[in-house]
C-alpha positions as a Python dict, from the first residue, in 0.01 Angstrom:
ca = {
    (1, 'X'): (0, 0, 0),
    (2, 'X'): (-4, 341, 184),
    (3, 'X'): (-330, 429, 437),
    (4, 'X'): (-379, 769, 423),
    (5, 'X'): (-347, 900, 785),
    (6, 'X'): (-624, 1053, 966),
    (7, 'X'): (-646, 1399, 1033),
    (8, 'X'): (-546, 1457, 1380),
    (9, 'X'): (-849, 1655, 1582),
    (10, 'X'): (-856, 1839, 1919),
    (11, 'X'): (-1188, 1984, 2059),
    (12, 'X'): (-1147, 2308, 2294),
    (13, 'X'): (-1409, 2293, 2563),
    (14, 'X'): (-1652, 2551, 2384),
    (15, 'X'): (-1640, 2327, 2066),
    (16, 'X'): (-1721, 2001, 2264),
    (17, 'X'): (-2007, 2147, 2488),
    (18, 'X'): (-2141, 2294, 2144),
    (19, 'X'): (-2081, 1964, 1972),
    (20, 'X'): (-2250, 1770, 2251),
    (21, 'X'): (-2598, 2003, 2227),
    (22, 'X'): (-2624, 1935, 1857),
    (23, 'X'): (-2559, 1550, 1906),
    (24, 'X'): (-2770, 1523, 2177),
    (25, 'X'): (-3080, 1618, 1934),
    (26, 'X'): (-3303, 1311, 1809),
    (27, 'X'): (-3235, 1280, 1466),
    (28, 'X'): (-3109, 1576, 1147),
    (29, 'X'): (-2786, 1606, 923),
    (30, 'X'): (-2631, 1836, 1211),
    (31, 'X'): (-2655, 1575, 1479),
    (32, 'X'): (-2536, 1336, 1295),
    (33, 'X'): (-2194, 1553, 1149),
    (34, 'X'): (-2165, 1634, 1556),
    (35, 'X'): (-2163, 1275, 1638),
    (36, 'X'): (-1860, 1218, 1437),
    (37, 'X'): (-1644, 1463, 1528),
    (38, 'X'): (-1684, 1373, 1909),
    (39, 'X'): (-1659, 1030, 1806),
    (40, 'X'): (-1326, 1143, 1584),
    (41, 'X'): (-1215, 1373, 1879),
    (42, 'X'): (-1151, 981, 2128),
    (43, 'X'): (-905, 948, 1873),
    (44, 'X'): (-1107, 651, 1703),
    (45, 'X'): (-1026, 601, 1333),
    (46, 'X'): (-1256, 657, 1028),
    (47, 'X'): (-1330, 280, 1023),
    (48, 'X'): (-1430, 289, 1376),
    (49, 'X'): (-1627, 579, 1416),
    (50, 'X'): (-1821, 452, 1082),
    (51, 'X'): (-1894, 117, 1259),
    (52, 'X'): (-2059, 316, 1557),
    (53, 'X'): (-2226, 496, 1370),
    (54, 'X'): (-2376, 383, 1128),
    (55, 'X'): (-2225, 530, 859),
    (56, 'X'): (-1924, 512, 570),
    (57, 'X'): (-1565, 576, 626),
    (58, 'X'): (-1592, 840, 382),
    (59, 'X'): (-1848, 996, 548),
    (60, 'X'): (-1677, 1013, 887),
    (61, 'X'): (-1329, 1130, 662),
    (62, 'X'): (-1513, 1403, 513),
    (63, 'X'): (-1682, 1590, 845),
    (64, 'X'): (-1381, 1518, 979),
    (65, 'X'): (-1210, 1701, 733),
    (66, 'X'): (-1405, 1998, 707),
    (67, 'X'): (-1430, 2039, 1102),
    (68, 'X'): (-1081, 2044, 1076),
    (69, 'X'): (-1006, 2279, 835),
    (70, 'X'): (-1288, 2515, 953),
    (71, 'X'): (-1448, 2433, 1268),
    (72, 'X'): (-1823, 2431, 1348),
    (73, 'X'): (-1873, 2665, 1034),
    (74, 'X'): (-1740, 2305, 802),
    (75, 'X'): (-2055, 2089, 950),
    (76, 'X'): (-2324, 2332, 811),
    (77, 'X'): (-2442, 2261, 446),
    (78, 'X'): (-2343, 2418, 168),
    (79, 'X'): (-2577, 2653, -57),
    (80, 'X'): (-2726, 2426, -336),
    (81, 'X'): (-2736, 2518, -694),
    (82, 'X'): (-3103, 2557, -868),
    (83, 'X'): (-3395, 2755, -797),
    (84, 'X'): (-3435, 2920, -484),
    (85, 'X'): (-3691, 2802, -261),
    (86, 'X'): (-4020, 2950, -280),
    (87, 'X'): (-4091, 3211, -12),
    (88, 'X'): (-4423, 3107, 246),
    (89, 'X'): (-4739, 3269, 213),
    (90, 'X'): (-4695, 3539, 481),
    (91, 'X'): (-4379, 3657, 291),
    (92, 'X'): (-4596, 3669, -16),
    (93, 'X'): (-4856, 3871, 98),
    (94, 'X'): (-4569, 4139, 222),
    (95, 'X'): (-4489, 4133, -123),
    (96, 'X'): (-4774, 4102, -328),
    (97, 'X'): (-4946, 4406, -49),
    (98, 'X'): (-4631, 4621, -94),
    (99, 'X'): (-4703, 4604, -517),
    (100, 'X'): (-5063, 4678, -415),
    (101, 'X'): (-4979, 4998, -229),
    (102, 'X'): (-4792, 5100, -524),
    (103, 'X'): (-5066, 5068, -777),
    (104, 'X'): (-5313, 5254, -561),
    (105, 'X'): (-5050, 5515, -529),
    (106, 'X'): (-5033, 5519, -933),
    (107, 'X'): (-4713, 5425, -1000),
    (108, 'X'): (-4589, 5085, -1236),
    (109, 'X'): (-4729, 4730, -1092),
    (110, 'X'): (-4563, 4387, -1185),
    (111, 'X'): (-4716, 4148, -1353),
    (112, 'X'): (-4902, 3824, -1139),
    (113, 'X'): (-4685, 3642, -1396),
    (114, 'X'): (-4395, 3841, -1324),
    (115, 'X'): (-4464, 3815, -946),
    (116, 'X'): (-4526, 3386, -952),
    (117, 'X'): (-4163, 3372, -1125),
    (118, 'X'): (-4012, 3546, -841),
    (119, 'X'): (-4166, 3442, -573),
    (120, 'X'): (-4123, 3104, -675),
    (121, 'X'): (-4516, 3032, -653),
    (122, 'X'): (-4776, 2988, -928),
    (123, 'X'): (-4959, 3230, -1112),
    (124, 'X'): (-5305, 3109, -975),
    (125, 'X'): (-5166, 3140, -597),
    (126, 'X'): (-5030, 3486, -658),
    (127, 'X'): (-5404, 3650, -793),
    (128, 'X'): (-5559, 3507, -549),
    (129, 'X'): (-5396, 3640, -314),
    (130, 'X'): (-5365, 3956, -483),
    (131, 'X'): (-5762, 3961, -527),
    (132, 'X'): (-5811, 3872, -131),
    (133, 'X'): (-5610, 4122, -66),
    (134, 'X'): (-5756, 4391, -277),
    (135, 'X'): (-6124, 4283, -195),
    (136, 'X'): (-6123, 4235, 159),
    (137, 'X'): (-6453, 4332, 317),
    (138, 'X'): (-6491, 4633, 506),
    (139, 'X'): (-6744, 4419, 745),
    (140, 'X'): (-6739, 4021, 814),
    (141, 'X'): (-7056, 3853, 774),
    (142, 'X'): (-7221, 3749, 1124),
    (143, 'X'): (-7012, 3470, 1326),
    (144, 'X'): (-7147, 3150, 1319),
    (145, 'X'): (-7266, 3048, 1667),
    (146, 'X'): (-7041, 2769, 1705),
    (147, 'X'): (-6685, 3008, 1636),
    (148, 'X'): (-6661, 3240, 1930),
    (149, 'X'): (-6412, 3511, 1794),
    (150, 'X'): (-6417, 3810, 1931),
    (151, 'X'): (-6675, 4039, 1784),
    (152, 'X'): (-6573, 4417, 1896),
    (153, 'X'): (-6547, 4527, 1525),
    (154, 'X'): (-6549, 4307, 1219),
    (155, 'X'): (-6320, 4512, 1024),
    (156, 'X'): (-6082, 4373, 846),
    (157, 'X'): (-5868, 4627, 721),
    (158, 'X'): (-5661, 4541, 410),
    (159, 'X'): (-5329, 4424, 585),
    (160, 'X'): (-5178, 4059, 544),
    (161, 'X'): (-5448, 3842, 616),
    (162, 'X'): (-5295, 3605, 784),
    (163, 'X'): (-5126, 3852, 1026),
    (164, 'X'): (-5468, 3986, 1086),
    (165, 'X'): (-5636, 3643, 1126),
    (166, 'X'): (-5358, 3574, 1354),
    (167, 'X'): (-5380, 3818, 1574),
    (168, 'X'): (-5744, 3734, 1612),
    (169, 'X'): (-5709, 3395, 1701),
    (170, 'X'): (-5474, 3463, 1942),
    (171, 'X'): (-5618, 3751, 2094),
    (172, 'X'): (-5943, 3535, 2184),
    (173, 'X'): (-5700, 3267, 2277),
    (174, 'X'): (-5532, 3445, 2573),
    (175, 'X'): (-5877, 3655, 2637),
    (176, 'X'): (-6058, 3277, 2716),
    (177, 'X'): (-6299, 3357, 2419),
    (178, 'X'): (-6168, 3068, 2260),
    (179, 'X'): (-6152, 2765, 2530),
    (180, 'X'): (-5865, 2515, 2665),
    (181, 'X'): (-5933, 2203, 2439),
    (182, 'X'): (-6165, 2370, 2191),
    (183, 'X'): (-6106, 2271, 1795),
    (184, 'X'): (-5998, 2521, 1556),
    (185, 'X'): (-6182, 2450, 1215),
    (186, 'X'): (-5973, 2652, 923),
    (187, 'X'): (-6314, 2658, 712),
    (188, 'X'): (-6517, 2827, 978),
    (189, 'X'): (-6271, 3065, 1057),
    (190, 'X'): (-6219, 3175, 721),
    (191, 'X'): (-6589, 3240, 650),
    (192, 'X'): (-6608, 3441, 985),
    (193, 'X'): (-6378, 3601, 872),
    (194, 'X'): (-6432, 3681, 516),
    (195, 'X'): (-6122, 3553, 352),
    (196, 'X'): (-6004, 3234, 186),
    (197, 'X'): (-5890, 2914, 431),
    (198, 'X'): (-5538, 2953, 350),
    (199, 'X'): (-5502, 3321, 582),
    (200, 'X'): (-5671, 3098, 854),
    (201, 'X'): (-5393, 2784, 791),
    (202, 'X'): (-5135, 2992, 795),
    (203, 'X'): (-5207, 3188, 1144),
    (204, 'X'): (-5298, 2806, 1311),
    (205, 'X'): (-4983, 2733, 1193),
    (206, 'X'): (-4842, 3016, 1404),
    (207, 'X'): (-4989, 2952, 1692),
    (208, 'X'): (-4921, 2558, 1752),
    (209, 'X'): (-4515, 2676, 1705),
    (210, 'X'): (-4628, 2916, 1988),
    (211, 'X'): (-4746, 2681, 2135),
    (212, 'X'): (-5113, 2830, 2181),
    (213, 'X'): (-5273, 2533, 1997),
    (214, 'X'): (-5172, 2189, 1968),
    (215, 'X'): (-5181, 1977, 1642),
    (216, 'X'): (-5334, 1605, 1651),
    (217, 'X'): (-5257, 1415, 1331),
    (218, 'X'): (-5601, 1318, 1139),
    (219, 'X'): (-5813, 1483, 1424),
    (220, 'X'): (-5695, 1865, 1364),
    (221, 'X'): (-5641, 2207, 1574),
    (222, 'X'): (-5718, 2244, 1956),
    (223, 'X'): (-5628, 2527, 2192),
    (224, 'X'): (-5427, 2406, 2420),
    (225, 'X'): (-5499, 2256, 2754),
    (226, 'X'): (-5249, 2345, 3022),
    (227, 'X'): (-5211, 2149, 3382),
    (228, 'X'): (-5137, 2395, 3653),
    (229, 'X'): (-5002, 2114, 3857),
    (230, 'X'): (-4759, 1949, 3554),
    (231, 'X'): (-4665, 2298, 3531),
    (232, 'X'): (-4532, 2370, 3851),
    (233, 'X'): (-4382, 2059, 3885),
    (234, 'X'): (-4160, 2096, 3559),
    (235, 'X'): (-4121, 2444, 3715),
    (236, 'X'): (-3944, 2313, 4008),
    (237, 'X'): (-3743, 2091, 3758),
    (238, 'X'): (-3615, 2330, 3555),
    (239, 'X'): (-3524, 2589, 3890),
    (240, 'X'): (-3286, 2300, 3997),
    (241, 'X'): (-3162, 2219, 3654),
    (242, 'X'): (-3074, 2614, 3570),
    (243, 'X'): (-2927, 2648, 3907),
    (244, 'X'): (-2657, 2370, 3859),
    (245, 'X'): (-2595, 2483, 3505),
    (246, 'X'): (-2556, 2801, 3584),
    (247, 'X'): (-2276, 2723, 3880),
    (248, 'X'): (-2133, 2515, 3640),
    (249, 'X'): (-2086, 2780, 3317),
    (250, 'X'): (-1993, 3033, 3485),
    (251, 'X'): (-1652, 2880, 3600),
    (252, 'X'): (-1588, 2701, 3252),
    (253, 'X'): (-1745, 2926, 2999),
    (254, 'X'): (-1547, 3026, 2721),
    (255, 'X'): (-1556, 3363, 2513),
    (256, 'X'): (-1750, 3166, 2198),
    (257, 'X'): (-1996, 3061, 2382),
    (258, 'X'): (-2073, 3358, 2560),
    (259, 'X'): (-2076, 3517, 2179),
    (260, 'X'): (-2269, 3205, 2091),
    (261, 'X'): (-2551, 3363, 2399),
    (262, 'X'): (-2510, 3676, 2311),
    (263, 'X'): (-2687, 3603, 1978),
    (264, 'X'): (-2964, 3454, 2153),
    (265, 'X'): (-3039, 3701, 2319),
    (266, 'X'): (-3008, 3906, 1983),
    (267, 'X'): (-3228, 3687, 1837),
    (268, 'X'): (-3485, 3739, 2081),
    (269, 'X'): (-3488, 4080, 2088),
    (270, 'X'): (-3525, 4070, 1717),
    (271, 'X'): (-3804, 3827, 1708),
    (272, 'X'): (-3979, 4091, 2033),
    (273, 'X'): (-3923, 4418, 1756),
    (274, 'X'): (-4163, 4216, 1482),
    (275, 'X'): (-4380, 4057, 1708),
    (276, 'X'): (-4292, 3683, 1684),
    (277, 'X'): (-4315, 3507, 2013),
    (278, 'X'): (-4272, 3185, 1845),
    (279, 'X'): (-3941, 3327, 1725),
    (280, 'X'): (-3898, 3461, 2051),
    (281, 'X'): (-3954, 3096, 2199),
    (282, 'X'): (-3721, 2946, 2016),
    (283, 'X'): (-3433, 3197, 2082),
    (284, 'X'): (-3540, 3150, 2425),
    (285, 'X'): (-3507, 2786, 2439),
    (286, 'X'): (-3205, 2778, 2227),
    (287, 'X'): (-3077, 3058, 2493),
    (288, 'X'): (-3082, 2747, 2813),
    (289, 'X'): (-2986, 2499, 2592),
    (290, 'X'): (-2629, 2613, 2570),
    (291, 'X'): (-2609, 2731, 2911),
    (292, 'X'): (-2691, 2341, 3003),
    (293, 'X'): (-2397, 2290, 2740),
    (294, 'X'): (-2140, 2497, 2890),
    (295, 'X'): (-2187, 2386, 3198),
    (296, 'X'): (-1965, 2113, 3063),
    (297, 'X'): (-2192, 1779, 3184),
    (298, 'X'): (-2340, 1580, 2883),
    (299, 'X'): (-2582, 1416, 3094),
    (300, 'X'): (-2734, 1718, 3203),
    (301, 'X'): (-2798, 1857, 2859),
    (302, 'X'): (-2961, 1498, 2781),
    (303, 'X'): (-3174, 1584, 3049),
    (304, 'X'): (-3282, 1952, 2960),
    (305, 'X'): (-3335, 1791, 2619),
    (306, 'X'): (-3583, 1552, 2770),
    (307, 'X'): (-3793, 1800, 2977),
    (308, 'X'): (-3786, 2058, 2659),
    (309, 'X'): (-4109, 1949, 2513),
    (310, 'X'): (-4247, 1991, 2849),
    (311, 'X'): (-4091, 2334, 2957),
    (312, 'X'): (-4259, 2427, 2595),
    (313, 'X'): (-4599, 2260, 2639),
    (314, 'X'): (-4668, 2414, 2959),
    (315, 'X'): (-4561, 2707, 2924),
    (316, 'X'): (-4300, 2685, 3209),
    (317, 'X'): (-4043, 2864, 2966),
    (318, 'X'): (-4125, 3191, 2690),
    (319, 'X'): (-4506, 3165, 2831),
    (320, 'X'): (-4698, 3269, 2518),
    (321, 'X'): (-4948, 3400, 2696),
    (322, 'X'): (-4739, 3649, 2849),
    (323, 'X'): (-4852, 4023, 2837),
    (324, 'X'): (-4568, 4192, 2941),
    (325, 'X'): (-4285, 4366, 2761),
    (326, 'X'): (-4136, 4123, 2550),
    (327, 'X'): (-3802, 4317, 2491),
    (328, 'X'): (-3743, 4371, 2847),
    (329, 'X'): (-3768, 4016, 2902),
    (330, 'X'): (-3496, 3974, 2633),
    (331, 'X'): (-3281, 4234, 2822),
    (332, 'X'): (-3285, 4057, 3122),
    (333, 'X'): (-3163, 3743, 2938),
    (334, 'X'): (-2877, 4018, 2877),
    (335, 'X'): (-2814, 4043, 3252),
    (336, 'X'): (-2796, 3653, 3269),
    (337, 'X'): (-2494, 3617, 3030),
    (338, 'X'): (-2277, 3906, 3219),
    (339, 'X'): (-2317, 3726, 3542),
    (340, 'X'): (-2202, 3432, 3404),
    (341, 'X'): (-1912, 3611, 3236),
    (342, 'X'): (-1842, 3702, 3608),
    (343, 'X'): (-1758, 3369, 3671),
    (344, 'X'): (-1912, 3385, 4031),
    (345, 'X'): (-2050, 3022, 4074),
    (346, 'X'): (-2306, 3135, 4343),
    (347, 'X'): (-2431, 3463, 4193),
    (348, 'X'): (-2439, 3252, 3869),
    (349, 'X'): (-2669, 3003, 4045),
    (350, 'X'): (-2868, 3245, 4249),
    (351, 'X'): (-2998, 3465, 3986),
    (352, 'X'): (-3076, 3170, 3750),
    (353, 'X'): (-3303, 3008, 3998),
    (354, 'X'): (-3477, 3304, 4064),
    (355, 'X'): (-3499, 3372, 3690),
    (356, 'X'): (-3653, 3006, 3681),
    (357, 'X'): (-3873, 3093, 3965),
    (358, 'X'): (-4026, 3368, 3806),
    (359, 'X'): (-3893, 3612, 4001),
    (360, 'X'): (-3761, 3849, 3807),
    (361, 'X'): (-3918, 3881, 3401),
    (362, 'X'): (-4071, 3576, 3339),
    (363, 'X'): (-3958, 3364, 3027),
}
């Protein structure tokens, strides 16, 4: 009997440092797939790799396969057949508020029933948002004394909800209305507020991917506490880290990956147009993460990927709290991939740490 031979594989530099960031993350389908082609790339065969893994031969055969015949673009998933997902409640309300607008400007509304079926959400969820929507108060009733929101104006003008309650919570967040440590209570909020508790849910939500407030399973929402002195210490960290990388990428980085930066930095300037910072954040991070990868040392990117909860937890990178211009910050990430496309080691290196320091735009 015949064994089928393997499919020979080669990995240029930009493909391995990308391969090593994704298979350097904890656990996910991606990881995994990245795993096997580096494993693949020693020139180990199918049987081999599967044994080291943890997986079937015809599992390594078929990433290795598809990396082959189209590169990074052959680990990602395919689209699956069915029903579309169903879109989250802020994407609702844009929806359900832009059919709104057009019944109070008199022209034809969907039905809720039409709306539920393409939305992909049920008929209750959609009226009552619709009704929230509609019926928002001109004036919240009085605050208890326990929820210290900011109390300029209690308008609430009709907008989405969420983005409104949002904004709210975050504003008395940064102002120090709203204390380091203090719990955020969905039901309270809500009837400060005037609106149901899922506006509320959806807006803490926000904020602990911000970063703002932290999550505790079975105990709920706090704001989150911040230690000056963990800060600065990850701080100094990260200015070392970023330095090396930095004089490393910018004598071995290869035109994909400074396409691959480019659209972080894209990215962040998209998520600084609408307003996300926890968009922004993530570009942000994302934006490091593959200069730690092109600097061409695994161990350092194991490293980065160690201190990342920490960087984001204390705010020593994308500081939420941050009042600046949040476009100009993603410019200067702009200014941070052409020096490296210089490929001067020490200007690299130089304006990295300073960018670390806070120095120039803070992120």
């Amino acid at each position: 009997m015949t064994t089928r031979p393997k499919t020979s594989l080669a990995l240029s530099d930009s493909d391995r440092s990308t391969l090593l960031a994704w298979g350097s993350q904890s656990d996910g389908a991606l990881a995994q797939r990245s795993r096997i082609v580096l494993a693949c790339a020693e020139g180990l065969s199918n049987k081999d790799v599967a044994a080291r893994l943890g997986v079937s031969p015809a599992t390594v055969g078929k990433w290795r396969d598809r990396f082959v015949a189209r590169g990074l673009d052959g680990l990602a998933d395919a689209p699956r057949p069915g029903r579309p997902r169903s879109v989250d409640r802020q994407e609702a309300e844009r929806l359900i508020a832009a059919a709104l607008g057009t019944a109070e400007r008199g022209g034809a509304v969907p039905s809720t029933h039409s709306l539920a079926r393409s939305l992909g959400l049920s008929q209750s969820t959609v009226s009552r948002i619709w009704r929230e929507l509609q019926d928002a108060p001109s004036a919240s009733p009085a605050p208890p004394a326990e929820v210290p929101l900011v109390t300029d104006d209690d308008l609430l003008p009709r907008e989405l909800l969420s983005d409104r309650v949002y904004e709210r919570l975050r504003r008395s967040i940064v102002d120090g209305e709203l204390t380091a440590g203090e719990r955020l209570i969905e039901s309270e909020i809500a009837r400060r507020l005037g609106t149901s508790q899922a506006p509320a849910r959806e807006a803490i939500k926000r904020l602990v991917h911000e970063g703002l407030v932290r999550y505790l399973p079975h105990r709920g929402s706090y704001v989150a506490e911040i230690s000056e002195e963990q800060a600065r210490e990850v701080r100094d960290v990260r200015v070392l880290l970023e330095e090396y990388a930095a004089r490393g990428a910018a004598v071995r980085i290869q035109p994909p990956m400074l396409d691959h930066l480019g659209e972080d930095v894209e990215a962040m300037r998209r998520a600084a147009g609408r307003g996300d910072i926890g968009g922004f954040r993530d570009a942000d991070m994302a934006f490091h993460r593959h200069v730690c990868a092109a600097c061409g040392n695994g161990f350092l990117l194991r490293v980065w990927r160690m201190i990342e909860p920490s960087l984001w937890g204390l705010h020593v990178l994308g500081d939420p709290r941050y009042s600046g211009d949040w476009a100009a910050m993603a410019d200067h990430h702009a200014t941070l991939v052409a020096a490296l496309s210089h490929g001067d080691p020490d200007e690299a290196g130089r304006l990295f740490a300073a960018h670390a320091r806070g120095e120039s735009t803070r992120t």
